[in-house]
LONU-524032 format. One record per residue (C-alpha): x, y, z. Coordinates in Angstrom, 3 decimals, always signed. Layout:
BEGIN
{X=X; Y=Y; Z=Z} .
...
! end
This chain:
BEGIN
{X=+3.219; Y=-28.333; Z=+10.636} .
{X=+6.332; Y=-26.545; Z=+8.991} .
{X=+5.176; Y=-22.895; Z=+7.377} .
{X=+5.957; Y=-22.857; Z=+3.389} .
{X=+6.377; Y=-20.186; Z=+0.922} .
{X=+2.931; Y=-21.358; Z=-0.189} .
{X=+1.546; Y=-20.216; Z=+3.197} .
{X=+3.051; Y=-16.827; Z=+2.997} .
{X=+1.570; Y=-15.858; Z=-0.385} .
{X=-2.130; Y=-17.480; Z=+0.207} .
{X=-1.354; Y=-14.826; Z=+2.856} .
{X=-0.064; Y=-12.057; Z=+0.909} .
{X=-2.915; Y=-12.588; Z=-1.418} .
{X=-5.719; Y=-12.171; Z=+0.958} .
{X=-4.224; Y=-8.732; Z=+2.360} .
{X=-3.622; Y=-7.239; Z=-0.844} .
{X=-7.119; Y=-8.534; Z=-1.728} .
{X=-8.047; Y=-6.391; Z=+1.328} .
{X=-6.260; Y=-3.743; Z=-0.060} .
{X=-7.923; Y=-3.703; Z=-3.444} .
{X=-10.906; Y=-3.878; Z=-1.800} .
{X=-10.138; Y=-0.659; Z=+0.441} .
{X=-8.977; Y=+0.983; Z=-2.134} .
{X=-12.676; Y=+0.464; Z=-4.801} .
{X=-14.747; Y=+0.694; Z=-1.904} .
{X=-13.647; Y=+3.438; Z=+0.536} .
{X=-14.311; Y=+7.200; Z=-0.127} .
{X=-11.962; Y=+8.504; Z=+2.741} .
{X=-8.716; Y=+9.356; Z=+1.589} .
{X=-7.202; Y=+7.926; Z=+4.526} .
{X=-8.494; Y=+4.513; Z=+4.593} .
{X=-7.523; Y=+4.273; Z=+0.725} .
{X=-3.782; Y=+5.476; Z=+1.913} .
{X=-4.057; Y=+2.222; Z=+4.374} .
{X=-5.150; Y=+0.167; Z=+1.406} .
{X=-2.984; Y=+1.415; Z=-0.690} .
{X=+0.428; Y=+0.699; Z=+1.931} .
{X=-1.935; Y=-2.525; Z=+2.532} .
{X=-0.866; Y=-3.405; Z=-0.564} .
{X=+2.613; Y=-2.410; Z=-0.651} .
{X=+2.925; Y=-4.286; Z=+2.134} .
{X=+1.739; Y=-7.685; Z=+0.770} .
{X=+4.170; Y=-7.405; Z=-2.077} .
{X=+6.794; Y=-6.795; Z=+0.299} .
{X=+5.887; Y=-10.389; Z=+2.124} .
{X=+6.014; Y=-12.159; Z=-1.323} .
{X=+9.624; Y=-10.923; Z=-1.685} .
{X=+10.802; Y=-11.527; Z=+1.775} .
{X=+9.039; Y=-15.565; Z=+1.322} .
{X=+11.175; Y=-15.947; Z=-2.071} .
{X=+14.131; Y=-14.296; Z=-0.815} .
{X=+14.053; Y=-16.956; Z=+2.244} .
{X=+13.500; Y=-19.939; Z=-0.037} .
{X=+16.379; Y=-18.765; Z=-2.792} .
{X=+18.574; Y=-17.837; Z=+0.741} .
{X=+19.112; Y=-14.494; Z=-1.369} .
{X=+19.313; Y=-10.698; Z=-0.108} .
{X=+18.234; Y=-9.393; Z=-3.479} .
{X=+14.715; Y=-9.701; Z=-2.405} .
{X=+15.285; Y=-8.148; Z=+1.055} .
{X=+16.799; Y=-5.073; Z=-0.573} .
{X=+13.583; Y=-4.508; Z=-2.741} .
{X=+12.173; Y=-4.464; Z=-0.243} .
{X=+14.005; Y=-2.031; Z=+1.268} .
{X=+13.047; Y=+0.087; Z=-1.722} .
{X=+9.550; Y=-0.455; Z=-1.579} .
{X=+9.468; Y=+0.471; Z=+1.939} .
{X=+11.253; Y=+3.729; Z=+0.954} .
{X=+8.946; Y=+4.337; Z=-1.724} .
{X=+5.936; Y=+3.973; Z=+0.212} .
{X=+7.360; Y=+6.529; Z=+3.021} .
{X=+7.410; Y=+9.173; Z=+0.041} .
{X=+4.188; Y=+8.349; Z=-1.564} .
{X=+2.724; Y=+9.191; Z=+2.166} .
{X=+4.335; Y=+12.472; Z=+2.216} .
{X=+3.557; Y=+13.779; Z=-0.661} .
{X=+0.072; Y=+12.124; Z=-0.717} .
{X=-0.644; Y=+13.537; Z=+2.502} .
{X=+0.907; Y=+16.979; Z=+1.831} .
{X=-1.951; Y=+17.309; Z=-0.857} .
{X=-4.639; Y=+16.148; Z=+1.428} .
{X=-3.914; Y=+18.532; Z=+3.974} .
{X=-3.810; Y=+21.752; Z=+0.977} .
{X=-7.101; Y=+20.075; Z=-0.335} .
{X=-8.400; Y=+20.095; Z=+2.944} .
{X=-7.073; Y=+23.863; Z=+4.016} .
{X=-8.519; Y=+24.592; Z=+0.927} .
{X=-12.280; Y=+22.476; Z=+0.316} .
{X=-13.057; Y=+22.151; Z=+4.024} .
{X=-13.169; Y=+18.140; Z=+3.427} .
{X=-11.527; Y=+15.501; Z=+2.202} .
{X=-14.037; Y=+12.954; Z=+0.483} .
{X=-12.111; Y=+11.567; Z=-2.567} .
{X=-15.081; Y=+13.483; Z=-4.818} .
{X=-13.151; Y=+16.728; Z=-4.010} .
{X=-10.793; Y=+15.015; Z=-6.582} .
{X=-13.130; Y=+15.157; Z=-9.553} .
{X=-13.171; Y=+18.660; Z=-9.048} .
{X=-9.327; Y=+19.289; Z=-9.985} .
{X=-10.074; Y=+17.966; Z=-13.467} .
{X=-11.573; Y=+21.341; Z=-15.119} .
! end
Protein backbone atom coordinates (compact mmCIF):
# COMPACT_ATOMS: atom_id res chain seq x y z
CA UNK A 1 0.00 0.00 0.00
CA UNK A 2 1.73 3.31 -1.29
CA UNK A 3 0.65 6.50 1.14
CA UNK A 4 -1.21 9.35 -1.10
CA UNK A 5 -1.83 12.92 -0.63
CA UNK A 6 -5.38 11.70 0.01
CA UNK A 7 -4.10 9.87 3.13
CA UNK A 8 -2.35 12.84 4.51
CA UNK A 9 -5.34 15.21 4.47
CA UNK A 10 -8.13 12.50 5.72
CA UNK A 11 -5.34 12.89 8.31
CA UNK A 12 -4.96 16.49 8.60
CA UNK A 13 -8.67 16.69 8.78
CA UNK A 14 -9.24 14.54 11.74
CA UNK A 15 -6.50 16.51 13.90
CA UNK A 16 -7.70 19.80 13.12
CA UNK A 17 -11.17 18.34 13.81
CA UNK A 18 -9.53 17.56 17.20
CA UNK A 19 -8.46 20.87 17.37
CA UNK A 20 -11.80 22.53 16.80
CA UNK A 21 -13.08 20.39 19.11
CA UNK A 22 -10.42 21.43 21.91
CA UNK A 23 -10.78 24.60 21.21
CA UNK A 24 -15.33 24.76 21.73
CA UNK A 25 -15.07 22.38 24.38
CA UNK A 26 -12.14 23.08 26.76
CA UNK A 27 -12.24 25.90 29.41
CA UNK A 28 -8.41 25.73 30.28
CA UNK A 29 -6.48 28.11 28.51
CA UNK A 30 -3.83 25.72 28.01
CA UNK A 31 -5.50 22.89 26.42
CA UNK A 32 -7.20 25.52 23.95
CA UNK A 33 -3.38 26.81 23.20
CA UNK A 34 -2.77 22.88 22.24
CA UNK A 35 -5.87 23.00 20.09
CA UNK A 36 -5.25 25.92 18.77
CA UNK A 37 -1.21 24.85 17.54
CA UNK A 38 -3.32 21.45 16.94
CA UNK A 39 -4.61 23.18 14.32
CA UNK A 40 -1.81 25.05 12.99
CA UNK A 41 -0.27 22.06 12.80
CA UNK A 42 -2.74 20.19 10.51
CA UNK A 43 -2.59 23.01 8.03
CA UNK A 44 0.99 22.76 8.05
CA UNK A 45 0.65 18.79 6.92
CA UNK A 46 -1.76 19.82 4.06
CA UNK A 47 1.02 22.08 2.70
CA UNK A 48 3.92 19.82 3.20
CA UNK A 49 1.43 16.74 1.22
CA UNK A 50 0.88 19.34 -1.80
CA UNK A 51 4.24 20.64 -1.77
CA UNK A 52 5.50 16.80 -2.15
CA UNK A 53 3.03 16.02 -4.93
CA UNK A 54 3.77 19.54 -7.01
CA UNK A 55 7.80 18.62 -6.01
CA UNK A 56 7.63 22.48 -4.98
CA UNK A 57 9.38 24.37 -1.91
CA UNK A 58 6.77 27.09 -1.94
CA UNK A 59 4.70 25.04 0.33
CA UNK A 60 7.60 24.08 2.65
CA UNK A 61 8.41 27.76 3.16
CA UNK A 62 4.76 28.50 4.38
CA UNK A 63 5.24 26.47 6.35
CA UNK A 64 8.08 27.78 7.67
CA UNK A 65 5.97 30.86 8.31
CA UNK A 66 3.29 29.26 9.98
CA UNK A 67 5.60 27.61 12.27
CA UNK A 68 7.05 31.09 13.04
CA UNK A 69 3.78 32.48 13.55
CA UNK A 70 2.61 30.01 15.88
CA UNK A 71 5.97 30.44 18.11
CA UNK A 72 4.75 34.21 18.54
CA UNK A 73 1.14 33.62 19.07
CA UNK A 74 2.51 31.34 22.18
CA UNK A 75 4.47 34.10 23.54
CA UNK A 76 2.39 36.61 23.56
CA UNK A 77 -0.64 34.36 24.38
CA UNK A 78 1.10 33.05 27.22
CA UNK A 79 2.61 36.37 28.40
CA UNK A 80 -1.14 37.40 29.02
CA UNK A 81 -2.02 34.25 30.79
CA UNK A 82 0.61 34.51 33.17
CA UNK A 83 -0.46 38.70 33.96
CA UNK A 84 -4.12 37.31 34.07
CA UNK A 85 -3.08 34.80 36.32
CA UNK A 86 -0.61 37.16 38.64
CA UNK A 87 -3.45 39.18 38.55
CA UNK A 88 -7.13 36.88 38.95
CA UNK A 89 -5.50 34.02 40.86
CA UNK A 90 -6.82 31.59 37.90
CA UNK A 91 -6.90 31.07 34.60
CA UNK A 92 -10.41 29.59 33.48
CA UNK A 93 -11.13 31.22 30.05
CA UNK A 94 -14.35 33.03 32.02
CA UNK A 95 -11.69 35.39 33.52
CA UNK A 96 -11.86 36.62 29.84
CA UNK A 97 -15.43 37.86 29.91
CA UNK A 98 -14.40 39.96 32.56
CA UNK A 99 -11.92 42.25 30.39
CA UNK A 100 -14.92 43.32 28.32
CA UNK A 101 -16.34 46.24 30.73
Amino acid sequence: MQITTEHYLILSAIVFSIGIIGVLLRRNIFTVFMSIELMLNSTNLVLIAYARQWQEMSGQTAVLFVIAVAAAEICVGLAIVIALYRQKGNIDLNIFTDLKG
